[in-house]
N, C-alpha and C positions, 0 to 999 in steps of 0.2 A: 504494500500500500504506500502510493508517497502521499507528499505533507498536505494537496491538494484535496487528496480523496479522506487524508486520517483528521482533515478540517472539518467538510462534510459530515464524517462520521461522529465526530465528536459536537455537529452543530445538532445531530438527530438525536444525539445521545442527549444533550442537555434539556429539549426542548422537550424530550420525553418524561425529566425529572421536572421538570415547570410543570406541564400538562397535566399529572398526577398530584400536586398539590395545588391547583387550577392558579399557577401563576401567574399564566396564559394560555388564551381560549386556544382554539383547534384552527381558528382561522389567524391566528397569528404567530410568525414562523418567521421572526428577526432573526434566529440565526442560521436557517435554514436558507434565508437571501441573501446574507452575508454571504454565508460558504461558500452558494453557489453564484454570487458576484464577484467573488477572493481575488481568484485568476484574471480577471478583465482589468481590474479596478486597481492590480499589484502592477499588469504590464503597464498598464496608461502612467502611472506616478512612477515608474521607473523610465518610461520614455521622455516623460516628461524632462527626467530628474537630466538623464543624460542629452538633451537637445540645449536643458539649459549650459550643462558643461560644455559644450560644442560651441553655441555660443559665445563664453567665457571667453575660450580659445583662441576661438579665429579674430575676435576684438584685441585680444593680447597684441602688446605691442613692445615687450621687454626683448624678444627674438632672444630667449635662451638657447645657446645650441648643445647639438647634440649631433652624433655620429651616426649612417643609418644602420650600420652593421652592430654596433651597440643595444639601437633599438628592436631590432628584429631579434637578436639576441632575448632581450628582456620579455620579450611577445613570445616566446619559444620558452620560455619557461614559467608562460601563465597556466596553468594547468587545465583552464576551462577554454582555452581559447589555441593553445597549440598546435591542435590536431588539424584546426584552420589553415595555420599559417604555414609557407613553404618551409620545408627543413632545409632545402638549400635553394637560398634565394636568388636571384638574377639582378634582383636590382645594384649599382654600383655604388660605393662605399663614400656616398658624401655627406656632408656637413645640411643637418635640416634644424629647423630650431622645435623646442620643446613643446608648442604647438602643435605642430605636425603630429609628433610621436602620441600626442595624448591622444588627439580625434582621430587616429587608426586603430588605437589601443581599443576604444568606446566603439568604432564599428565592430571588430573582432566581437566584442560583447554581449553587441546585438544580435549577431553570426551565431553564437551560443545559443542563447534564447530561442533562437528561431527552430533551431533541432531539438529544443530540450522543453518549451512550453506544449504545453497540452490545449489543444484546438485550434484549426485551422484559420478563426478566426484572431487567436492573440499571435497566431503566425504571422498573420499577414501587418499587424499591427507593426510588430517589430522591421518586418521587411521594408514597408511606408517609410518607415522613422529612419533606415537607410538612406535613401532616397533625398530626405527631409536634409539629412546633415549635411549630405554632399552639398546640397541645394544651398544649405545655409552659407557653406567655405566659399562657391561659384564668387555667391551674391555681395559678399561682405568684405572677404580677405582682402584682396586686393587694392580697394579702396579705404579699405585702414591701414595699409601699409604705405601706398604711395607718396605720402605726406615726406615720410622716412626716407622713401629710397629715393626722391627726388633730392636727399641735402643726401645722402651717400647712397650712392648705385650700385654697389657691392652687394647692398641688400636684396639686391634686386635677384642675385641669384639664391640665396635662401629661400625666398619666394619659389622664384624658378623651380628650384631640387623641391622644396616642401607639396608643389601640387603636383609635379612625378612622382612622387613616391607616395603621394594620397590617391593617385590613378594606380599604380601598381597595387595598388593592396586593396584597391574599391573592385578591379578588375578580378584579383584572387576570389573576394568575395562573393561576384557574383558566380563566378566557377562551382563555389562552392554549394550555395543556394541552387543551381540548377543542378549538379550533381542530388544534392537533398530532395529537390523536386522531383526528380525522373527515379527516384526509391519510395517516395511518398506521394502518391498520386491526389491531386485537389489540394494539397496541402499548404499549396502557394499561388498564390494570384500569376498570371502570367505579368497583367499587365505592371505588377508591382516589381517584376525583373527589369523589365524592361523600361521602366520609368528610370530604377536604378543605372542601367546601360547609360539609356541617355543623358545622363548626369553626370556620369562618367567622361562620355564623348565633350563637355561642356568644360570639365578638367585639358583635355589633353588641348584644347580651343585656348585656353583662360594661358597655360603654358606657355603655347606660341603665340601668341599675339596679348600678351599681358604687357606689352612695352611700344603701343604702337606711337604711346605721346612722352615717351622716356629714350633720352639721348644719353642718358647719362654711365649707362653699362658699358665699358670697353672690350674691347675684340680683344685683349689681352683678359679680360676675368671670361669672356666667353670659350674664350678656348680653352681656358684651365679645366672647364665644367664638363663643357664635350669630349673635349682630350681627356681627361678623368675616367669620363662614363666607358668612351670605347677604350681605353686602357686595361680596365678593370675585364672587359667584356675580349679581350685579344688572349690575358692573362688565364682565363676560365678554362677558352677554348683550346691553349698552348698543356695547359696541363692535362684535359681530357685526350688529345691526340698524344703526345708522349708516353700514357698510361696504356697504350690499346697495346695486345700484346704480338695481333696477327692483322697486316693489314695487305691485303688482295692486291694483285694489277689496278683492277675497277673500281676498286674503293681506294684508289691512291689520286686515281684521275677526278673523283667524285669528291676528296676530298681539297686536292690540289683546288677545283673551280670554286669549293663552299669557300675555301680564306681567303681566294681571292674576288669575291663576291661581297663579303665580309669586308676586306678594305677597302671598296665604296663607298663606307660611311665616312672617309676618309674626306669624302667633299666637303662634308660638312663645317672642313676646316680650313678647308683652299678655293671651297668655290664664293659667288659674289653672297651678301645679305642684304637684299633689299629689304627688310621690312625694320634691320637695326641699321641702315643707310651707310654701310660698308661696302666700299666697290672689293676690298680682298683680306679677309680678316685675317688669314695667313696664307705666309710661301709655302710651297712642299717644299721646299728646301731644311725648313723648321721645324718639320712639323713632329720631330721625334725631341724634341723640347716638350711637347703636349701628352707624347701616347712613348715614354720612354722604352717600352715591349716593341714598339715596333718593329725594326730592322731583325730583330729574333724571328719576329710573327713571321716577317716575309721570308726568312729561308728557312724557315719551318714551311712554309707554301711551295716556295723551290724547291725541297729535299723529299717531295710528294713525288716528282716525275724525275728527278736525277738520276741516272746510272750511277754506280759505286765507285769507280771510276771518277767521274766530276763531283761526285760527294767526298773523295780522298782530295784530290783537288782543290776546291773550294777552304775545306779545312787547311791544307800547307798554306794557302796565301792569308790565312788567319778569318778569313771572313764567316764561319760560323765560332770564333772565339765566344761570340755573342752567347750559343746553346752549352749549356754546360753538358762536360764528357758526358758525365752517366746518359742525358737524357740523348744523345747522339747516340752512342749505342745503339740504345731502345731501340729509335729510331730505326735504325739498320738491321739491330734482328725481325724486325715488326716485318720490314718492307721487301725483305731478299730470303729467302729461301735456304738454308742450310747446305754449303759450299764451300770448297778450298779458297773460292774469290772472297766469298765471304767473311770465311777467318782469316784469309790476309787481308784484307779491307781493315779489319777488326784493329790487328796488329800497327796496322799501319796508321790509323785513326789514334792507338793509344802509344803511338811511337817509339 
């Protein structure tokens, strides 16, 4: 029995020691409408409770910061809300302020609730109240900050990172929610997903064009932030390819085009900015000041279709100095086939 039903039970129990010393008549059953109000009446005062904290929030304007790999950290070991969160996340390890980390924290919460309250109706309640909060960050944030980041611009990327990473984790959640829907049929509003969606899409909107009447961000903090993200994002990938233990003809060519498809995002840091009025926010001559993985990342892409031969090569004139020994190895036992070329490749690679 949980506390919903042993409330109930206990409102029937009472009502039947009233009734037997006529404390009250037979048509009255105050705690019989209680119990069975409990549930509706506890989710509204706790939506409530947390829409006002949301609010709090996003009016805050102290911009405490905080680390996002800290915060997802702390999210991972809430016990009600873990099971939500990705155990290995994607998003890249920047500086958001304490804002941020709380009104993620309080969706997760709601996230719980929604699998854990009893009826389809206080489900849908909590889902709404999703939808609500994003709604409130869209509407609010930004023009409580701008005051700020118009006298320092730097803040402006705070902002920036804080509504990625309220898109990342609004996105997990509706994942999560639809994943709970298609195990629980009726159990959630469609259009209350999809309300959430769109609020979301309104996040990654508020991101890129959050600066259409601000000059004041420079192509030197923008590339730290970009360069940062795909840094972190080269770093990911460098370590999942290293670890593979066998890797085919066809999935060398397949992987050779994915890192090199992958470095596209590359534009984002040499090509123009019209919307932050930059004819060229960086050279590629630079551009490994911003994403310091890179010249690794790229002959890690090169060492996908090289012969062993120009992989020995390559190494004497130092240019994969960049890949540490062990992961070159790897590399070569992964890609070539068990052979006398092989182990003297091997040899020859470890000099």
């Amino acid at each position: 029995m949980n506390q919903w039903e042993e409330l109930k039970s206990q409102a029937i129990s009472m009502e039947k020691t009233l009734l037997e010393c006529n404390a009250i008549v037979p048509e009255n059953k105050p705690f019989t409408t209680y119990a069975s109000n409990a549930i509706k009446n506890y989710s509204q005062l706790y939506i409530d409770n947390v829409l006002e904290k949301v609010r709090k929030e996003v009016l805050r304007t102290d911009l405490k910061e905080s680390v996002s790999s800290d915060i997802e950290a702390n999210l991972l070991n809430s016990i009600n809300i873990q099971k939500y969160v990705p155990a290995k996340s994607l998003f890249p390890r920047l500086v958001l302020s304490e804002a941020a980390a709380k009104i993620v924290e309080y969706l997760y919460d709601l996230m719980h609730l929604i699998a854990n309250i009893e009826g389809s109706e206080h489900k849908n309640m909590f889902s709404k109240s999703i939808s609500t909060s994003v709604g409130v960050y869209c509407s609010l944030r930004y023009k409580t900050l701008l005051p700020m980041i118009k006298k320092a611009g730097s803040l402006a990327v705070t902002y920036y990172n804080d509504t990625l990473f309220l898109a990342y984790h609004t996105e997990n959640i509706i994942i999560a929610i639809k994943a709970y829907a298609e195990s629980n049929q009726d159990a959630i509003n469609e259009a209350n997903i999809q309300e959430i969606e769109w609020f979301n899409t309104q996040l990654s909107y508020s991101a890129q064009n959050g600066f259409s009447d601000l000059d004041s961000i420079t192509p030197h903090v923008y590339c730290m932030v970009i360069g940062s993200a795909i840094n972190d994002l080269y770093q990911e990938v460098y370590s999942e390819v290293v670890a593979i233990k066998f890797i085919s003809a066809r999935d060398s060519n397949v992987l050779y085009q994915t890192l090199k498809d992958l470095m596209s995002l590359e534009k984002l840091l040499t090509s123009e900015n019209s919307k932050m009025g930059w004819e060229s926010p960086l050279g590629s001559e630079a551009i490994e000041k911003y994403i310091p993985i890179r010249f690794s990342f790229d002959q890690l892409k090169d060492i996908m279709t090289l012969s062993m031969s120009e992989i020995v090569g390559r190494h004497k004139i130092g240019y994969l100095d960049c890949i540490d020994l062990e992961d070159l190895l790897r590399l070569v036992y992964a890609l070539f086939e068990d052979s006398e070329i092989r182990k003297s490749t091997i040899e020859k690679i470890k000099g």
